[in-house]
GUMAR-442337 format. One record per residue: x, z, y of N, C-alpha, C in turn; residue in three letters. Coordinates in steps of 0.02 Angstrom, whole numbers, plus 50000, padded with zeros to 5 digits. Each point is the difference from the previous one (the first is absolute). Example, Ala and Ser with C-alpha at 12.3 -4.5 7.8 and 13.67 -1.06 7.14 Angstrom:
<pts>
506605039049716499555000050059500455000050060ALA
499824996450053500425000350059499615003750055SER
</pts>
This chain:
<pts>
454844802757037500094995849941500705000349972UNK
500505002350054500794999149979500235006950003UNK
499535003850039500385005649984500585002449961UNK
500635002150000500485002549966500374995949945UNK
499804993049991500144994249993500764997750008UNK
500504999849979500474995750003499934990250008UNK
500394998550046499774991550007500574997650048UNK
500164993149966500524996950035499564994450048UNK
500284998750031499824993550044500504995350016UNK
499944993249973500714996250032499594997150052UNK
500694997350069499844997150056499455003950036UNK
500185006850015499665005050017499905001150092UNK
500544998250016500055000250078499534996750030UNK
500054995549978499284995250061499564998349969UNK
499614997150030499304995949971499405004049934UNK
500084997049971499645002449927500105006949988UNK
500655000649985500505004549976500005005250022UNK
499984998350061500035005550076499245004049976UNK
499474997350021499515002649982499945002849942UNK
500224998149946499965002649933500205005649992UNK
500705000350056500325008149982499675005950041UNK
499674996850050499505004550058499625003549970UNK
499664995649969499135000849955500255007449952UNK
500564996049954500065002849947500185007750025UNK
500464998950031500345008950037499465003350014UNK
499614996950050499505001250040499255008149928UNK
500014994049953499615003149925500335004249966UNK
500635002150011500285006649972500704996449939UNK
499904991450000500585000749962500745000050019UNK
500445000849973500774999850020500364992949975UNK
500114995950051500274991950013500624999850006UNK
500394995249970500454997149999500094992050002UNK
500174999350046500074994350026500514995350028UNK
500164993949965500674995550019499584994450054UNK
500734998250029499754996250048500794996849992UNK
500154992050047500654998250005500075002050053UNK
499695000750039500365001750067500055006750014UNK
500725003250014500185007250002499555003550065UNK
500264994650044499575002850082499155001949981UNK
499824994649981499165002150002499985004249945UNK
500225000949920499725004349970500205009150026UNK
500595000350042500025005750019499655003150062UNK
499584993450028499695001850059499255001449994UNK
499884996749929499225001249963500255008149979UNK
500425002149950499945004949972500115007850057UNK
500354998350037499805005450049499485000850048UNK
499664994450005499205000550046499705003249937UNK
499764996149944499795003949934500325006849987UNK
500415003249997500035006649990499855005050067UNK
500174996450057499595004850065499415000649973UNK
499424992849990499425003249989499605003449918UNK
500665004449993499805003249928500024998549949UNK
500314993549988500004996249921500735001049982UNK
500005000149933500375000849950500504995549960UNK
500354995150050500234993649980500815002450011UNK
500114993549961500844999149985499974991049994UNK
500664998250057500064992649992500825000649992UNK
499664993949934500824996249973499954992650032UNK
500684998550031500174992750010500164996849942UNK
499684995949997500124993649945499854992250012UNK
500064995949950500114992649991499405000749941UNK
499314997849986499685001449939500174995849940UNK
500464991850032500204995149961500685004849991UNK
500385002950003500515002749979500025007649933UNK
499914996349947499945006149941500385007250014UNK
500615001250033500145004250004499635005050049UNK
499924996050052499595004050069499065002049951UNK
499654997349967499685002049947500055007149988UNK
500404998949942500425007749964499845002050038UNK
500405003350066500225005950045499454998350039UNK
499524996750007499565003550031499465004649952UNK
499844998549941499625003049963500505004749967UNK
500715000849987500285005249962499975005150095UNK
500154997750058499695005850066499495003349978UNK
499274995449988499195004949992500195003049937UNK
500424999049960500055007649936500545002850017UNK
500415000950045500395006850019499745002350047UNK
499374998450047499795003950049499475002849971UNK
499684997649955499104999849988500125004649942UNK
500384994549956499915003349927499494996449938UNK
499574995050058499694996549956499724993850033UNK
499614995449990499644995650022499534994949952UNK
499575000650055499195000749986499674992350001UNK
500124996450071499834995150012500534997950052UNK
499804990850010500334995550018499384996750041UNK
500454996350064499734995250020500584993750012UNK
500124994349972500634997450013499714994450053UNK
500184997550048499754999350055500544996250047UNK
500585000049971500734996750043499744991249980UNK
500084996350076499854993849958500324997350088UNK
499964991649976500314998050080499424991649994UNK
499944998150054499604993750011500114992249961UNK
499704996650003500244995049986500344995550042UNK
500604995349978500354997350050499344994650044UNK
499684996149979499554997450040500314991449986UNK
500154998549954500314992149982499514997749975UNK
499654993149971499774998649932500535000849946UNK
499655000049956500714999549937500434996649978UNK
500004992950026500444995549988500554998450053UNK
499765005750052500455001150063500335009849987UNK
499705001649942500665006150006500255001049964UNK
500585002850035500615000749963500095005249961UNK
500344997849945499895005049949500355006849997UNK
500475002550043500045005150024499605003950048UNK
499754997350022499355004750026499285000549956UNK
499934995749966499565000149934500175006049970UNK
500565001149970500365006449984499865006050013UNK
500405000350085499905006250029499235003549990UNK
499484997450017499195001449985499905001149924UNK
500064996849974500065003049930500225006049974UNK
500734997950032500415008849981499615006250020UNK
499984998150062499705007550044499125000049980UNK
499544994149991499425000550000499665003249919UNK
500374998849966499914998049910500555004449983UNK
500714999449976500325003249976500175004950002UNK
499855003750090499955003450020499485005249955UNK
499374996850022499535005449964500015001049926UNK
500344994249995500175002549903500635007749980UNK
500324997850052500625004549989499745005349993UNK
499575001750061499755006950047499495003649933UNK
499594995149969499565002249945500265003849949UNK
500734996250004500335001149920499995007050019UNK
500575002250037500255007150011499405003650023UNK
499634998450030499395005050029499675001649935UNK
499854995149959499695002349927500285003149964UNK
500834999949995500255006749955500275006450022UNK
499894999050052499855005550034499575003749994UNK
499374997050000499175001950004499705000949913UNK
500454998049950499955001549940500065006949973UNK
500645003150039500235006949988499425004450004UNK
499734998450053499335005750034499545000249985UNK
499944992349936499314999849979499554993850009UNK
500394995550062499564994550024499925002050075UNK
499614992550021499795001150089499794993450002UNK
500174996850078499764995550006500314995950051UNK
499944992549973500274998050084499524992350023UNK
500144998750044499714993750043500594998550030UNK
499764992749985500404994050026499564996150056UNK
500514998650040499634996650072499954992749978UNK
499794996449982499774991349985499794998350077UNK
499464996449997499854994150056499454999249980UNK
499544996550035499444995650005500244993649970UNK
500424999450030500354992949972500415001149924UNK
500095004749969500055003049929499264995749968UNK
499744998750035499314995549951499994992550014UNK
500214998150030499854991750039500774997350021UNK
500004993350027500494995950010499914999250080UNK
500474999550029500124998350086500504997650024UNK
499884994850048500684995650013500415002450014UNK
500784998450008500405002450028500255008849962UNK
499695002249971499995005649967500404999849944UNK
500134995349949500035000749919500655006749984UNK
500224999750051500635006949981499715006849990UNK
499625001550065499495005650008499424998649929UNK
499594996950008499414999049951500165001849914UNK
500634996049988500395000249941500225007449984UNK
500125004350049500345007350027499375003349963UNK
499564999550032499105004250001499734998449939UNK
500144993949973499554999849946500555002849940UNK
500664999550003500315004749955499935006249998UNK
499725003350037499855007050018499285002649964UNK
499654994150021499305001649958500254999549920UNK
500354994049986500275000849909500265005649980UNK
500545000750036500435007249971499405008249996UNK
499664998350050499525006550004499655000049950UNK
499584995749987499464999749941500445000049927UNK
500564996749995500375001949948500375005749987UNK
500265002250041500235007750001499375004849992UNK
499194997750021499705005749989499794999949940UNK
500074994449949499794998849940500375007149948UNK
500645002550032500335005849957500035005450022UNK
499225002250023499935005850014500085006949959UNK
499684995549923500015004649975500625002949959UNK
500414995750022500945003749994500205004750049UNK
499814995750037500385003750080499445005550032UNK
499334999649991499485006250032500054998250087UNK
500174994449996500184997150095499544993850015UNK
499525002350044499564994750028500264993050033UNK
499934995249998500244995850053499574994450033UNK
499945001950036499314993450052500274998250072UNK
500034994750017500324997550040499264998950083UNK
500095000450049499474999050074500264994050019UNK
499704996550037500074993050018499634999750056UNK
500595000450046499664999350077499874992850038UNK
499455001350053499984993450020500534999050073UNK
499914998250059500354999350043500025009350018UNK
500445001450016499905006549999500715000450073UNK
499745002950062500504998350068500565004949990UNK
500394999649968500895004750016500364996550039UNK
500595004250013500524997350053500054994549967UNK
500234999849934500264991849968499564993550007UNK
499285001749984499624993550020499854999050088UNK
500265006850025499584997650080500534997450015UNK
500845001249972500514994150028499934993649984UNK
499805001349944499944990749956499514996350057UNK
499435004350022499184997450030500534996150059UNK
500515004650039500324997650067500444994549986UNK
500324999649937500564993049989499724993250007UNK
500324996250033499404993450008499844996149929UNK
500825001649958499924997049925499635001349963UNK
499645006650010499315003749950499445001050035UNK
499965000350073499465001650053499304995549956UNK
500174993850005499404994649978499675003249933UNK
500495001849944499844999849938499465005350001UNK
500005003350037499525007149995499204998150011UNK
499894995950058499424997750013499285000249948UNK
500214993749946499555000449942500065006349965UNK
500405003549992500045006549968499545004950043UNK
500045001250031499485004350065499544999949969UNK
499684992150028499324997749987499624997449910UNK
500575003849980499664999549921499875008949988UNK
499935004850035499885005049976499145001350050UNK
499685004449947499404997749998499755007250060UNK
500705005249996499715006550042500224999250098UNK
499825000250035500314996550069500425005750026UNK
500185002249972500455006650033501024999749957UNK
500375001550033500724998649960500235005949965UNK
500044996849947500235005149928500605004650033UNK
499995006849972500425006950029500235001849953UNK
500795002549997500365002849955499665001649953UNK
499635008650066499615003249956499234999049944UNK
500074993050002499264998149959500475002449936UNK
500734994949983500395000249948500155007349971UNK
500095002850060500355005649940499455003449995UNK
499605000750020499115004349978499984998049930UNK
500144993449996499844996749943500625001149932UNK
500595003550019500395001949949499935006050005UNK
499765004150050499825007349961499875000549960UNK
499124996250008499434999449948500374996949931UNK
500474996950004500144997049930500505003849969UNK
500305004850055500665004849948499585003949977UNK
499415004750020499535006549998499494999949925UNK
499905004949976499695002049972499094996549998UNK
499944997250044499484996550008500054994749982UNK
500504995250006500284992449965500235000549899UNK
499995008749977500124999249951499864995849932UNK
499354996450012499944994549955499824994650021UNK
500544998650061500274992450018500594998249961UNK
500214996549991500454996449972499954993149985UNK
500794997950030500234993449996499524993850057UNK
499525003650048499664997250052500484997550043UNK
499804995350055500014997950056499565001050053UNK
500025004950048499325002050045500314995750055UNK
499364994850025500284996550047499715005750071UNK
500414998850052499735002950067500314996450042UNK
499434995050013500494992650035499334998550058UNK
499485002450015499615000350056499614992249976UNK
499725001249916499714992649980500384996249994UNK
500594998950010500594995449986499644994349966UNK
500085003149924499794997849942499384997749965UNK
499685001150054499155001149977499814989950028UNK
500464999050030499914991950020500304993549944UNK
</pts>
């Protein structure tokens, strides 16, 4: 489906991301991928190129505009072009109600969850203009549709993600660039199986479990199956969607 494909991935090292750049290498395309952490993205990109894939990782900050740039001005001095996106860098919610957080950490989630993927769109789309167009996906939430306690930083994060997507895909026909955002449900990465162990978030998970309707725990790889299909030639007259893959999440 990706064959020969140019595609960035933010927050590529672990979780989602991780898988995303597997899959994608794995189908013949050539990945580029930021991550903040130097250790793990250089420890993903050399297991990934032992087993035959075609990747390049930039360290970056995705809330930091400059780290942006240079990671997408990297995929056009190595590539030469780029095709598709998956923007995918995002961090948890602090776990307060809202009248208990503080507005610097309100912030931080925002920056990195939302502004982040706005930044990443901007430059990935004029980038992706030169060549003609492409496509990208944005990682949202389950909770990108609904309200949950203790959440409003995160929730507020997800459902800006679903806005910006469906509005950015509204100018396709400027830009020739798809944009549809996946919305996962509990889905087990290192980041939620630490949260599952913290005693401050351990509880919160419970009802979340037991509101998904499939009895088995959501896998990276459901997600990025699911942004193949939406960068590829087969998603070509999707636009401006939200595909949930949340194991029924939503279906309650």
């Amino acid at each position: 489906m990706l064959d020969g494909k140019v595609v960035i991935v933010t927050g590529g090292a672990r979780g989602i991301g991780r898988a995303c750049v597997e899959i994608f290498s794995a189908d013949g395309a050539r990945v580029v991928f930021s991550d903040l952490s130097e250790e793990n993205g250089r420890d993903a990109e050399a297991k990934i190129r032992a087993a035959g894939g075609d990747v390049l990782f930039v360290q970056g900050n995705m809330a930091v505009e400059a780290d942006v740039v240079r990671m997408v001005d990297a995929t056009i001095s190595q590539y030469g072009r780029l095709d598709g996106a998956v923007n995918n860098a995002g961090v948890a919610m602090t776990g307060y109600p809202y009248h208990k957080l503080d507005t610097a950490d309100w912030q931080r989630v925002i920056d990195i969850n939302l502004t982040g993927v706005f930044m990443s769109m901007k430059f990935e789309t004029r980038a992706m203009m030169k060549t003609g167009g492409g496509a990208i996906v944005n990682i949202s939430s389950a909770d990108g549709q609904i309200g949950r306690p203790d959440a409003s930083d995160y929730n507020a994060s997800k459902h800006g993600v679903m806005g910006l997507t469906k509005s950015a895909s509204t100018e396709y026909r400027e830009t020739r660039v798809r944009v549809n955002a996946v919305l996962p449900g509990l889905i087990f990465t290192p980041l939620v199986e630490s949260l599952i162990d913290d005693p401050s978030f351990g509880p919160q998970f419970e009802p979340i479990l037991r509101r998904h309707t499939i009895d088995r725990r959501g896998r990276p790889e459901d997600i990025a199956e699911a942004c193949r299909w939406l960068l590829s030639e087969y998603a070509s007259f999707v636009n401006g969607a939200g595909l949930s893959v949340d194991g029924g999440y939503l279906a309650r």
